[in-house]
C-alpha positions as CSV (number, residue, x, y, z in Angstrom):
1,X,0.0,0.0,0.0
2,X,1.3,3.5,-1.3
3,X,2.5,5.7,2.1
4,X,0.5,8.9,1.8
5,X,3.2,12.0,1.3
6,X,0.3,14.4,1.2
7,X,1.9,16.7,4.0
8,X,6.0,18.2,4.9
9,X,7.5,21.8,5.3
10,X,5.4,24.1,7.0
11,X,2.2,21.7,8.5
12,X,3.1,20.0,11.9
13,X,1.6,16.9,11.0
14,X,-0.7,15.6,8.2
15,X,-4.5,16.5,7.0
16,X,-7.0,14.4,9.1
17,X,-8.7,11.0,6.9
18,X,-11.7,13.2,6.7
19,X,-10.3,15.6,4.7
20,X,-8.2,13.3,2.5
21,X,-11.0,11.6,1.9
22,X,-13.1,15.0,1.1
23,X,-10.7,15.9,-1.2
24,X,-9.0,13.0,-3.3
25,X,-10.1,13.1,-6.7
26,X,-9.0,10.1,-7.4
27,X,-12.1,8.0,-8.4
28,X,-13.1,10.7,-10.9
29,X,-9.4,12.1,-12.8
30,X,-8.6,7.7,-12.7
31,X,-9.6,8.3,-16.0
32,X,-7.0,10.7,-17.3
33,X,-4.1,8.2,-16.2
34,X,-3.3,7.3,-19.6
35,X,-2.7,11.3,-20.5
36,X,-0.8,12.0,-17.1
37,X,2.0,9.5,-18.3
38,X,1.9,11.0,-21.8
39,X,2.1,14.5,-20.6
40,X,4.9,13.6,-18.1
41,X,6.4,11.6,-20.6
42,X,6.4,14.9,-23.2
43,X,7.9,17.0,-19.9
44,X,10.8,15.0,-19.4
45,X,12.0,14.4,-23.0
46,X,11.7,18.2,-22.9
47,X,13.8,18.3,-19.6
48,X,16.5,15.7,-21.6
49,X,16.7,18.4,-24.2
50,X,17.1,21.5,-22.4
51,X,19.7,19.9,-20.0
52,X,17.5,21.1,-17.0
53,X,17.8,17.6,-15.3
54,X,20.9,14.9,-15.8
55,X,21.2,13.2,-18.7
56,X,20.9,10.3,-16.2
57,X,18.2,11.1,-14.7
58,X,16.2,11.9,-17.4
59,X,16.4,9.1,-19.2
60,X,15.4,7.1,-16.6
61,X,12.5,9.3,-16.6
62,X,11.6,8.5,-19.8
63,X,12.3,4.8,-20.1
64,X,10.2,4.3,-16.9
65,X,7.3,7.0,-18.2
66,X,7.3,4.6,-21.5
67,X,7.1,1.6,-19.3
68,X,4.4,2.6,-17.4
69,X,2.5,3.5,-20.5
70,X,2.7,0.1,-21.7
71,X,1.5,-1.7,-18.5
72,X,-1.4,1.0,-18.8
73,X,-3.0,-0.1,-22.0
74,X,-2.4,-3.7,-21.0
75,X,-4.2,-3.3,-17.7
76,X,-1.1,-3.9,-15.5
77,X,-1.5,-0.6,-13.8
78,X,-3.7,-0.3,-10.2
79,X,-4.0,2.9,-8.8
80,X,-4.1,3.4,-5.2
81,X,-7.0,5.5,-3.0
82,X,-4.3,6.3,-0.2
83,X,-2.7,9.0,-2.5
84,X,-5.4,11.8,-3.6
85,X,-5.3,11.9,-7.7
86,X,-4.0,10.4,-10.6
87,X,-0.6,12.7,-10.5
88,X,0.1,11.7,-7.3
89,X,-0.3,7.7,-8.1
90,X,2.0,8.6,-11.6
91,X,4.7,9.9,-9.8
92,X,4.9,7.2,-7.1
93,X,4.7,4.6,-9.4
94,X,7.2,5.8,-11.3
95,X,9.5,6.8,-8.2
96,X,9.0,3.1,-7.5
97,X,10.3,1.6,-10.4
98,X,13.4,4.2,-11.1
99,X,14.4,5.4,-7.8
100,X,15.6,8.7,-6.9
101,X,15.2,10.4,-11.2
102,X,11.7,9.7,-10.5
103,X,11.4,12.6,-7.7
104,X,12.5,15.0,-10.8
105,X,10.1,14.6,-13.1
106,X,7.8,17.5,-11.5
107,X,10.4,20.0,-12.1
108,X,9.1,23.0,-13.5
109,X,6.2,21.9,-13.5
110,X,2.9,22.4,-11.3
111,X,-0.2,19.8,-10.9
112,X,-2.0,23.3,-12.2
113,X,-0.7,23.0,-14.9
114,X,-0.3,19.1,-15.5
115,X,-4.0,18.5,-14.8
116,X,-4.8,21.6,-17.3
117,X,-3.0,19.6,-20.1
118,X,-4.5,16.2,-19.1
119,X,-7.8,17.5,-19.8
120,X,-7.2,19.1,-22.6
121,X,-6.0,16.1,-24.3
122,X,-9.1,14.5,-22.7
123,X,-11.1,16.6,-24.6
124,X,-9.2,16.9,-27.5
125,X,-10.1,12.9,-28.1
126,X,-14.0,13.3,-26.9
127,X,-14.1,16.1,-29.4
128,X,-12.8,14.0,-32.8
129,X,-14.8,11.0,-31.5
130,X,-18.3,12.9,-31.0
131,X,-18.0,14.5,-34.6
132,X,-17.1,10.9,-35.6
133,X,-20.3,10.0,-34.5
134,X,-22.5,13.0,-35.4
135,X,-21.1,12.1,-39.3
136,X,-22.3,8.6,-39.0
137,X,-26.4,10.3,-37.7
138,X,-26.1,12.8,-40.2
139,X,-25.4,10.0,-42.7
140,X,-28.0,7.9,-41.7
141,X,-30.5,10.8,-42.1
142,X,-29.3,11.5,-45.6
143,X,-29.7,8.1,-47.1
144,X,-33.5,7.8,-45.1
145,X,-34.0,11.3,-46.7
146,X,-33.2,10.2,-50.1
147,X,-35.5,7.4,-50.0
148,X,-38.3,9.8,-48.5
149,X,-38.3,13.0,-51.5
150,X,-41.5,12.3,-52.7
151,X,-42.9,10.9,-49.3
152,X,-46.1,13.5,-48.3
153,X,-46.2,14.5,-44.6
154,X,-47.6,17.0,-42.2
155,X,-45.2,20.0,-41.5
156,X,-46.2,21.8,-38.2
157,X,-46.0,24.9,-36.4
158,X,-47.2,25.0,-32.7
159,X,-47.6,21.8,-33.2
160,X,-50.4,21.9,-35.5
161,X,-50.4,21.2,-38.8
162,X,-49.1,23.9,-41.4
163,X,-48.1,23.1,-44.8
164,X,-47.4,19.5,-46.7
165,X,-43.4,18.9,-46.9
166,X,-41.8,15.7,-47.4
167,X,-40.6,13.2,-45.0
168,X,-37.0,13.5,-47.0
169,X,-37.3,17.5,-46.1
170,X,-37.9,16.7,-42.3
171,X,-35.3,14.6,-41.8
172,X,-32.6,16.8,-43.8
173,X,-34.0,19.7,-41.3
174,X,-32.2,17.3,-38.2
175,X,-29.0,16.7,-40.6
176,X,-28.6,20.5,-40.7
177,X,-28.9,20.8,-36.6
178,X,-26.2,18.4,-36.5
179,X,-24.4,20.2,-38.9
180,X,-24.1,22.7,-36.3
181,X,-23.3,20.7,-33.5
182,X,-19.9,19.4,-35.8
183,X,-18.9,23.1,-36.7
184,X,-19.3,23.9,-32.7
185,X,-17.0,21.3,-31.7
186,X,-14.7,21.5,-34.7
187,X,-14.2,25.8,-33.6
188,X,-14.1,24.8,-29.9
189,X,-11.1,22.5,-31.2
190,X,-9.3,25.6,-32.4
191,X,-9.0,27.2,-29.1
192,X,-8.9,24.0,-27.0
193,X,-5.8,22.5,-28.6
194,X,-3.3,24.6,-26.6
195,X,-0.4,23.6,-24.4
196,X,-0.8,24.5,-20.7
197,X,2.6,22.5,-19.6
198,X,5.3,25.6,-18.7
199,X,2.7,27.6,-17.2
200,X,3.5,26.6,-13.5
201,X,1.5,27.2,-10.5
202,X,0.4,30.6,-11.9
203,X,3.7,32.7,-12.9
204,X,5.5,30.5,-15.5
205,X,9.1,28.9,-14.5
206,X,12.7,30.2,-13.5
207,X,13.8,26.7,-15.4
208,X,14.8,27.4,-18.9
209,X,11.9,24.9,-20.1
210,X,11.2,24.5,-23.9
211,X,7.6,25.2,-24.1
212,X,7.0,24.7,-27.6
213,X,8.9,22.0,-27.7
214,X,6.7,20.5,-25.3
215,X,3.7,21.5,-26.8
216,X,4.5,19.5,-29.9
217,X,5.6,16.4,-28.5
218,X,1.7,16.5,-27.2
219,X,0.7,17.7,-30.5
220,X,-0.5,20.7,-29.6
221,X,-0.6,24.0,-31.7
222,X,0.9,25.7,-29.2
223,X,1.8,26.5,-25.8
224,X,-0.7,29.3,-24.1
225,X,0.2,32.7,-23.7
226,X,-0.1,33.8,-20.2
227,X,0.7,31.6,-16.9
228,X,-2.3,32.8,-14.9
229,X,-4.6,32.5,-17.2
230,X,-3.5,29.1,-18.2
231,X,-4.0,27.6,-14.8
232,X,-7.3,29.8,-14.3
233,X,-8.9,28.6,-17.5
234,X,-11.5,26.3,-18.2
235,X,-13.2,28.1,-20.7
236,X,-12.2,24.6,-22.9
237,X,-14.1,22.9,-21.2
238,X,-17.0,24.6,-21.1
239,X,-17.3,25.1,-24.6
240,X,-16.9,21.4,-24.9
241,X,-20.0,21.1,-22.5
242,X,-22.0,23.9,-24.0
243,X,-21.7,22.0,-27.5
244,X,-22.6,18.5,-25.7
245,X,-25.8,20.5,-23.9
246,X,-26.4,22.3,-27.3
247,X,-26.3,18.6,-29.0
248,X,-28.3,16.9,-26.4
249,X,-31.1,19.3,-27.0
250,X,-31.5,18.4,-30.8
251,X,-30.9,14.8,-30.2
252,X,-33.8,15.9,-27.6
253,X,-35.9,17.2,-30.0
254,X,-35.7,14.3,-32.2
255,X,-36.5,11.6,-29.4
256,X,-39.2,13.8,-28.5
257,X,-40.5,13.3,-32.2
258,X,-40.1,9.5,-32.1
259,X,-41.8,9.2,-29.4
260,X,-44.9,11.5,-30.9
261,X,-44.6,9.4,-34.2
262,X,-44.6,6.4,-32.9
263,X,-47.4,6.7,-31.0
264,X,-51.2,5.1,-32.1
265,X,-52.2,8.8,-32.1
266,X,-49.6,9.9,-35.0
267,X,-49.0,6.4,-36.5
268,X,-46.1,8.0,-38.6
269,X,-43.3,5.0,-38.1
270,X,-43.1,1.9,-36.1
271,X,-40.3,1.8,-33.6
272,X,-38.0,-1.5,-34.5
273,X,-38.4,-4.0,-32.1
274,X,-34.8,-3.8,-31.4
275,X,-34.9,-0.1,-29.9
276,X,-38.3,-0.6,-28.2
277,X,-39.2,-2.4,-24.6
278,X,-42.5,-3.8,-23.4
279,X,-44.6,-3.3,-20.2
280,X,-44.3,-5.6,-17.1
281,X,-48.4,-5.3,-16.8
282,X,-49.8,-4.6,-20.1
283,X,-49.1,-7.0,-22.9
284,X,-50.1,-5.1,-25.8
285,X,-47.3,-2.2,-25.3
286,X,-44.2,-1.1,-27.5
287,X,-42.6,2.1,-25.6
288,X,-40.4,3.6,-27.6
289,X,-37.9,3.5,-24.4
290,X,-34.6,4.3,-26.1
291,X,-36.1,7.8,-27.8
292,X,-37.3,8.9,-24.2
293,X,-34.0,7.8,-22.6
294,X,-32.3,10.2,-25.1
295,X,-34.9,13.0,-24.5
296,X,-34.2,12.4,-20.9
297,X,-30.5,12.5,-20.7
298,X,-30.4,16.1,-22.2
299,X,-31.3,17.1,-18.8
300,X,-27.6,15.6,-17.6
301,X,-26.1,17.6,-20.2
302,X,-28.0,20.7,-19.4
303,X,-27.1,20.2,-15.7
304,X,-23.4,19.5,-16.3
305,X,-23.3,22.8,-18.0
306,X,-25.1,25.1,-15.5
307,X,-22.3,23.2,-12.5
308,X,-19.7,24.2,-14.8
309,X,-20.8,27.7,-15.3
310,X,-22.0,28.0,-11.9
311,X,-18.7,26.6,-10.2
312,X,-16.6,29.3,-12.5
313,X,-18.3,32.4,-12.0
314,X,-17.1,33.3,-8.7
315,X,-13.7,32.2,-8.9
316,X,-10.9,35.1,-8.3
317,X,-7.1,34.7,-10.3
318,X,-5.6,32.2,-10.8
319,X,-5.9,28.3,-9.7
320,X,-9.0,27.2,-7.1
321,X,-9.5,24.1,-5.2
322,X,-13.4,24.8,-6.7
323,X,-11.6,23.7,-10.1
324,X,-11.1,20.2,-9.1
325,X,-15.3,19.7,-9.8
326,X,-14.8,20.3,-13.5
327,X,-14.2,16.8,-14.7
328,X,-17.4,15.1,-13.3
329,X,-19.4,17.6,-15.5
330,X,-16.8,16.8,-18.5
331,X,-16.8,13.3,-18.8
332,X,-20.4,12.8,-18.2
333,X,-21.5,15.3,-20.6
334,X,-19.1,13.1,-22.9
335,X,-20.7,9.7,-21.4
336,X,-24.4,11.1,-22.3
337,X,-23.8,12.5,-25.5
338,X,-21.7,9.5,-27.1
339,X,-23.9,6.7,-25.7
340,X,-27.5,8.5,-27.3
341,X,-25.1,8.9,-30.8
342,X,-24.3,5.4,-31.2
343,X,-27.8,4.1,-30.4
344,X,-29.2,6.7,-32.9
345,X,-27.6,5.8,-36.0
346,X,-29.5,2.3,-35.7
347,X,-32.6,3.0,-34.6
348,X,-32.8,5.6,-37.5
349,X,-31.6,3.2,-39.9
350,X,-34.3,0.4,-39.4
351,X,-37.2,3.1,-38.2
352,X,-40.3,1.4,-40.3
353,X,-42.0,4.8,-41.9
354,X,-45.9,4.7,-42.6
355,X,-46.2,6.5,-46.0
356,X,-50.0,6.2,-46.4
357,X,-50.6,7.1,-42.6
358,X,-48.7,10.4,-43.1
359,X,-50.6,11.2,-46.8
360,X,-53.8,10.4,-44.6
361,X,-52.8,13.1,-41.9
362,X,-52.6,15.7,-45.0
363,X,-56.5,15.8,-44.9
364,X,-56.5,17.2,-42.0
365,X,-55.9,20.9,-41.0
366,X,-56.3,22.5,-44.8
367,X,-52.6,22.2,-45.4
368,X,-53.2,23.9,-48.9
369,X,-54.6,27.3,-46.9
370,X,-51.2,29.2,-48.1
371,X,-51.1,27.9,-51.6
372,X,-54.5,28.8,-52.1
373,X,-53.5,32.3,-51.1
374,X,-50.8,32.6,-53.2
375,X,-52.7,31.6,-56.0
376,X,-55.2,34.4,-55.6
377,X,-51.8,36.9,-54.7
378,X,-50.9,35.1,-58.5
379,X,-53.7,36.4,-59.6
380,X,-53.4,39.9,-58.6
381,X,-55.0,40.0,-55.6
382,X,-53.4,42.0,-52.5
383,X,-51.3,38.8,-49.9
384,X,-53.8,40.6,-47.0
385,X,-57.0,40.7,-49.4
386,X,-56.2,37.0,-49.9
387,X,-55.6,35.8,-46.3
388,X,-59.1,36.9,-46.1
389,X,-60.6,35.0,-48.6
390,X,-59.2,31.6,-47.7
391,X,-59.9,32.5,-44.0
392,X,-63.7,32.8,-45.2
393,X,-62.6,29.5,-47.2
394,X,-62.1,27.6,-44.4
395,X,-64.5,28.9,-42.3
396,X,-66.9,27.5,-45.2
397,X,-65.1,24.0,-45.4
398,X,-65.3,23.2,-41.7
399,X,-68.9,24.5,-42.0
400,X,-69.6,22.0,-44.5
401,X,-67.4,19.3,-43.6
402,X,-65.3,19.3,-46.7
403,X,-61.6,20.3,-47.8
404,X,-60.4,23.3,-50.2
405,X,-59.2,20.9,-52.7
406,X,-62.7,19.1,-52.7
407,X,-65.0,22.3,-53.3
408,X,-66.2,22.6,-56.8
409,X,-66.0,25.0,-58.9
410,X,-69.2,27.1,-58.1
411,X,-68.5,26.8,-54.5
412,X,-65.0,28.6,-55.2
413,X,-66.2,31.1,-57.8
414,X,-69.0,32.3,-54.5
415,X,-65.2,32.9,-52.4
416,X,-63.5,34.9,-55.5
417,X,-64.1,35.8,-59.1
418,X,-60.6,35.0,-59.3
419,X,-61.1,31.5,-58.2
420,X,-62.2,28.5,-60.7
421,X,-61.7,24.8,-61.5
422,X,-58.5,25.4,-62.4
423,X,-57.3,26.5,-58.6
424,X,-58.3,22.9,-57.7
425,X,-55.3,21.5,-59.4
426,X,-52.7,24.3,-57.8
427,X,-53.9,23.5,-54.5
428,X,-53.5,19.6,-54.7
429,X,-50.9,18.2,-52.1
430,X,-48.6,17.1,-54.6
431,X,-48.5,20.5,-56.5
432,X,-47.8,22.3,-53.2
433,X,-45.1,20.1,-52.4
434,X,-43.4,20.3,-55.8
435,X,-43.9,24.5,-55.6
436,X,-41.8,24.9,-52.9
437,X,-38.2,24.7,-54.9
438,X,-36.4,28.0,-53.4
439,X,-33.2,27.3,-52.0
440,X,-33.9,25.5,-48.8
441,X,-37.6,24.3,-49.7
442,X,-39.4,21.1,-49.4
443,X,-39.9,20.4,-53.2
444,X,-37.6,17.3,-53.9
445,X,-35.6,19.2,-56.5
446,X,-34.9,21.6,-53.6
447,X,-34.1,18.7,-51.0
448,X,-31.6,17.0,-53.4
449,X,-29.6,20.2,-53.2
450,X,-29.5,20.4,-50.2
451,X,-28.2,16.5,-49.4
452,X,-25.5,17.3,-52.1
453,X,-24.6,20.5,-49.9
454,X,-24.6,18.5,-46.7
455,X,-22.5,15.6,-48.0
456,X,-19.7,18.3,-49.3
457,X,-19.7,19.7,-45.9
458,X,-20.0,16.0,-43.9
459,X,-16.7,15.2,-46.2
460,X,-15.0,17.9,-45.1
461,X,-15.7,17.5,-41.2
462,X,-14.7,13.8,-41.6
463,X,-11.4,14.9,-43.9
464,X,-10.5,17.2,-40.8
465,X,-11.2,15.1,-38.3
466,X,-9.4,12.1,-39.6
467,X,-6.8,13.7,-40.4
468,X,-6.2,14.8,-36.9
469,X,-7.0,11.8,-35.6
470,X,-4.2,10.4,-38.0
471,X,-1.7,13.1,-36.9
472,X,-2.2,12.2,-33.4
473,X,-1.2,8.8,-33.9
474,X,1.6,9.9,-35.6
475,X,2.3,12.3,-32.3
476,X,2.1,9.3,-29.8
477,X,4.3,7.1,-31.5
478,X,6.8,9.3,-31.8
479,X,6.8,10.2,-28.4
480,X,7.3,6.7,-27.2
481,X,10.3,6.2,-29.9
């Protein structure tokens, strides 16, 4: 069992168990174990090269830093509760194994700024695997889309039904969000993938370190600019859990939807066996369990963000205790987000759409009201003047039970002079549909553009992204060399 060192120089004697015990970190930064060795193992070939420790010494350093990398990945490596945090364990473990060189691998260098780096890298990975992941929904969506151009459907507004669109439209509307949720994380990337090593406690070093040297042994664009803020900031990683929250809440939205159109009320799609549960009581159900679960778990997201934000705001210059509560929030915002993208991609894929059930829905709720207006504004007639007219129009159709597209020709010559048999066939759902071909609209000419934009820019996200994951590997292999 390690011997705790957690105490010497100024204090009497050593923290009581209740306050190691309050403060060890140790079952949450566990994770980050793997990044602590790489990080220590960048700071001592940077120590080799600048001469600040032994030659000796620091190759010790670095053959034992290597070392324990290897036992990591293999699963060789227990941790031990009696020291508080993942540094702490690194560094005895590797004192252990090399002796006396291993007490110098923490020069000129602070834990504020070693656990700033480990969580950066952290991140760094979370980020390229998330937009991994969004790329394989967004992809899905596309290819249902496609196969959905000419599929008639409800579009709503408040919830109630507004104008026909296609189901290929709908879906390319949640490829879009997503869209977003890439370019979030891909510019939080930018500003994340700085080198916090060198920084210190909070004033930089007196040791003649090589910062850039250690910033690109990590692979890092560069090292940060100012000490202080280095240790202070964790502005990183709450843009990373902004863009989870921000995520969560479309992937939200589109559980929410599932759940709506799955539902005997909607009848829109069957939910795949697969990606549905039944009831311990009542035989007959299909709950759409995994679609709630993902509009449930936005909530964590949203929480982890408001602790985050909430745990920062009051914090003076430069490095506080309080900052030792950001990885909790990090890694489950990363938990929740990546386990509701890789159920989605399946679900959506096998997703059993009703195509007659949604053409049957556009009978309802005079879907056609707009076109008919802008058939009249065609015309000549004022947009205001016309707004009227199928107001009165409707008015007359729920009076009589019947639909615009189903009055005759008498009955729309007593709404307008301007109206006549020929309206009838402008106003049919079809024609609507195949109107709408402005850039962005739901008429499949218009939607095909738009999964031709949205593959161009899916290509480029996933050209980026590999190709950083790609240099990466490159980085770490030359760092163990």
């Amino acid at each position: 069992m390690a011997e705790r060192q957690l105490w010497s120089g100024r204090f009497a004697e050593g923290p009581s168990e209740m306050t190691l015990s309050f403060t060890s970190s140790l079952a949450v930064d566990a994770r980050l174990a793997w990044y602590d060795v790489a990080g220590s193992l960048a700071h001592a070939r940077m120590l080799a090269a600048t001469g600040i420790v032994p030659k000796e010494a620091a190759e010790a350093l670095i053959d034992g830093l290597k070392q324990l990398l290897d036992d990591l990945e293999a699963g060789k490596i227990e941790l031990s509760d009696e020291l508080e945090d993942v540094h702490t364990n690194i560094e005895h473990l590797l004192t252990e194994r090399v002796g006396e060189a291993g007490k110098r691998v923490h020069t000129a260098r602070s834990r504020n700024d070693q656990v700033a780096t480990d969580l950066r890298m952290f991140v760094r990975d979370a980020v390229l695997e998330i937009i991994t992941l969004l790329i394989d929904v967004q992809e899905v969506l596309i290819e249902r889309a496609e196969e959905e151009l000419g599929t008639i459907m409800p579009g709503f507004t408040h919830m109630q039904h507004a104008q026909p669109v296609s189901l290929g439209f709908h879906l390319m509307a949640h490829v879009f969000r997503l869209q977003r949720d890439a370019e979030r994380f891909l510019d939080a990337y930018k500003r994340l993938n700085q080198c916090p090593l060198g920084a210190g406690a909070l004033a930089g070093t007196g040791h003649p370190v090589d910062r850039a040297l250690t910033a690109a042994l990590l692979g890092f664009d560069r090292p940060t600019d100012n000490a202080m803020d280095t240790v202070s900031d964790r502005d990183f990683a709450l843009e990373f859990v902004y863009a989870c929250a921000q995520t969560m809440v479309h992937l939200s939205s589109m559980g929410e939807e599932l759940v709506l159109w799955t539902s005997p009320e909607f009848r829109f799609a069957e939910m795949p066996d697969a990606f549905a549960t039944g009831s311990s009581i009542m035989p007959q159900k299909k709950n759409p369990d995994v679609a709630e679960l993902v509009r449930g778990r936005s909530s964590i997201a949203i929480g982890n963000l408001v602790q985050m934000l909430t745990m920062m705001k009051g914090l003076p210059l430069s490095y506080n205790r309080d900052m030792q509560e950001d990885k909790p929030g990090v890694f489950s915002s990363y938990e929740t987000l990546t386990s509701c993208l890789y159920v989605l991609a399946p679900m959506y894929r096998s997703l059993a759409f009703d195509r007659e059930r949604m053409e049957e829905a556009c009978a309802e709720g005079f879907l056609n009201a707009t076109d008919l207006a802008d058939h009249l504004v065609q015309k000549g007639m004022p947009f205001r003047q016309a707004h009227e007219v199928v107001g009165a129009a409707v008015q007359y159709c729920l009076r009589t039970g019947k639909r615009l597209e189903s009055l005759s020709a008498e009955e729309l010559k007593g709404l307008s002079d301007l109206l006549d048999e020929d309206s009838l066939a402008h106003i049919s759902m079809e024609a609507c549909l195949n109107r709408r071909t402005s850039k962005g609209g739901t008429a499949p000419s218009a939607v095909r553009e738009q999964v031709a934009c949205a593959r161009a820019i899916i290509d480029s996200h996933r050209s980026v992204c590999q190709g950083e994951i790609g240099r990466l590997e490159s980085v770490w292999k030359e760092l163990r060399k």
